[in-house]
N, C-alpha and C positions, 0 to 999 in steps of 0.2 A: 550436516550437509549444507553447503554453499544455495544461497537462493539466489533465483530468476532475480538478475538486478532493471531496472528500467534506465535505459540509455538517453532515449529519446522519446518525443509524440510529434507528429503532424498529422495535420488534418484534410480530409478527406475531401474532393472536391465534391458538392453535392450532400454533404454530412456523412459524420463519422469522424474517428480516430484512427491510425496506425499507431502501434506501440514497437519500439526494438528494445529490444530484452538482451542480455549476455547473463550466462553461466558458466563460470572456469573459459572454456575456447569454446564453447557452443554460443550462436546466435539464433533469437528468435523476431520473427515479424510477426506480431498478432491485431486482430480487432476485434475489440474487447476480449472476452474468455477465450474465443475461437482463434489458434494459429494456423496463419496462412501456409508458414516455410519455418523450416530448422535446419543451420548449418550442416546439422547430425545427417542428417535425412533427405539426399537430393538426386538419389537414382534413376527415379522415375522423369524429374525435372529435365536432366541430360539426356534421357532417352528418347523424349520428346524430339530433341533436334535432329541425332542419328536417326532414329527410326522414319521420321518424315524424307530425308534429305536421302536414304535409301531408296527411297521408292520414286527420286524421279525418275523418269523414262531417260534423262537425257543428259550428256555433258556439256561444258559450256557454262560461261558468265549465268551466276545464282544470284539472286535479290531476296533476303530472308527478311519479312518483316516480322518481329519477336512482340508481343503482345503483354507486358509486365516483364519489366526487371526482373524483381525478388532479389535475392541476393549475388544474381550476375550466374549463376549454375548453367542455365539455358543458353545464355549466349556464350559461353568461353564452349560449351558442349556443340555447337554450332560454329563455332571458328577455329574448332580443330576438324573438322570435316570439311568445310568450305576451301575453298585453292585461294592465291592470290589476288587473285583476281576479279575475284565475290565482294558482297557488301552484306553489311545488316545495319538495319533499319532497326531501333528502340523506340518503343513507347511506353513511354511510362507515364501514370496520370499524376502523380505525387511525386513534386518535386525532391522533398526533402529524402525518398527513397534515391533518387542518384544522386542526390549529395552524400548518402551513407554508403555508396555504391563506390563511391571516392574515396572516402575517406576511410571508417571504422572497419566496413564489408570489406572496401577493396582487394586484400590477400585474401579474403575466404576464396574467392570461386578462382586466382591466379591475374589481377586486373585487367579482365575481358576489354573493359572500357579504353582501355590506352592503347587497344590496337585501332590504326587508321583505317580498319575496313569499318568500323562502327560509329555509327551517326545517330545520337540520340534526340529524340523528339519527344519534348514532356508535353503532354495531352493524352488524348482519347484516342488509343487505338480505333474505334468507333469511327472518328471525325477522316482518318486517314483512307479507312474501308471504303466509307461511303464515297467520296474523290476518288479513288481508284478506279485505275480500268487496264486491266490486263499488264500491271505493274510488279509483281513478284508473284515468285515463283515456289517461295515458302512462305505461307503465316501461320504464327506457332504462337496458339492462346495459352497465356500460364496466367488472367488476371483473377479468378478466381479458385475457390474449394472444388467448381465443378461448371458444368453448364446453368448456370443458376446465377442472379446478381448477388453474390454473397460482400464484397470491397464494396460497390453503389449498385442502389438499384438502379442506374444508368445501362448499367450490365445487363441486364434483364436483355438487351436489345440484342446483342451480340451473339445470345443464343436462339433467338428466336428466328423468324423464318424470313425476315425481314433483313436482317441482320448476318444470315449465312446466305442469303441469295448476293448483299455486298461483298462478300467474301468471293464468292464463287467469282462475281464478276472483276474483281480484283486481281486474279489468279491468273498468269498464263495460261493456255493450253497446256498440261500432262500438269502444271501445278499440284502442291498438296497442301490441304490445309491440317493442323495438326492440335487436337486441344485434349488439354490435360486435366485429368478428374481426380479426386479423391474416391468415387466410385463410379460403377455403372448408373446408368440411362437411356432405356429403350426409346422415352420418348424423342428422345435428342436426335436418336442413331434414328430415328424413322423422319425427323425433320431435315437431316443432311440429304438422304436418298431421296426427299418429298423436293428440293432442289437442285436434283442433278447431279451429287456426289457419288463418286462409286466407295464405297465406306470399309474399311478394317477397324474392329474394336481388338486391341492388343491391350493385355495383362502386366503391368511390369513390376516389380520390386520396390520398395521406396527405398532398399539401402543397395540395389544392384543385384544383390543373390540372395537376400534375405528380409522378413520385414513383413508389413504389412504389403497386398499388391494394390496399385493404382491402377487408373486404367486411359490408356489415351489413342483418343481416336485420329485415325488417318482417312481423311478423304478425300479424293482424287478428281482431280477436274479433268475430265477425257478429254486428250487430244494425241496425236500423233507426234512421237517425238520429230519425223525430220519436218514438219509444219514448224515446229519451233526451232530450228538451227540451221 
């Protein structure tokens, strides 16, 4: 059997490592032992963007802010939903992930990046939240395993109450925010509604019909669709 070859490493802003790994046509992102994403395995990744972009109230001009590259799965899963006339917004905190998003990755997820609705920002999703104010109408957290700073403990911030109240206020009216877990988290789902979210925890597949299931939450910032159109 063919082993996990190591491609590449960069580092973390804040400490840490990212590793990308290749086996035969599978790619992996790991830190240290723990992987983040596998080419193999990106169901639940894509379902994040449909299932959020379902639930707005409203038609019309979308502003999707995407919260971690990873292998680009999230964003091409979001630019075949969006119309022409949408945008999405990348953050990514590790450069050299959209350099591999260019290069090695690019045909994994179909080169999301080479459409001009997409405008990549390497930083901290973080940095963009906080500056916001009623500036998108999707943000779809895929930077960690879960609500937890597992990439930096910078993260930590992002889930906490502090850190979803920027969100909320970030968010149009009927907005959704959408974050994706390796598992459940009541404490999480009690801190989104402890700020004003109306909350859906959905179940999804990590291989689409099969697999192990993930889980990613939807939460809605009330407002009246014609208030926003």
């Amino acid at each position: 059997m063919k082993p996990w070859v190591l491609l590449d490493s960069a580092p973390i802003p804040g400490g840490g490592e990212l590793h990308l790994y290749q086996h035969v046509r599978d790619y992996a992102i790991r830190v240290g032992r723990d992987e983040l994403m596998n080419s193999h395995s990106h169901g639940s990744e894509e379902a994040l963007a449909g299932l959020a972009h379902a639930r707005l109230p409203f038609h019309g001009p979308v502003h999707a802010l995407i919260g971690g590259l990873g292998m680009g799965f999230t964003v091409a899963a979001a630019l075949r939903v969006l119309g022409p006339g949408d945008r999405v917004t990348v953050a990514e905190l590790v450069p050299a992930v959209v350099a591999w998003n260019r290069g090695v990755l690019a045909a994994v997820a179909g080169h999301p990046l080479d459409d001009p609705r997409v405008g990549v920002q390497v930083g901290d999703v973080a940095d963009l939240l906080r500056c916001a104010r009623a500036a998108y109408d999707l943000v779809l957290l895929d930077v960690d395993n879960g609500p937890h700073g597992m990439t930096t403990g910078a993260n930590h911030w992002l889930y906490g109450v502090a850190g979803l109240k920027a969100a909320h206020a970030a968010l149009r009216p009927g907005g959704v925010l959408a974050v994706w877990s390796s598992g459940p988290d009541e404490a999480f789902t009690r801190r989104l509604r402890q700020v004003g979210f109306t909350v859906e925890c959905v179940r999804v597949h990590a291989h689409g019909t099969r697999g192990p299931r993930h889980v990613i939450w939807l939460a809605m910032r009330d407002g009246r669709a014609d208030a926003r159109r």
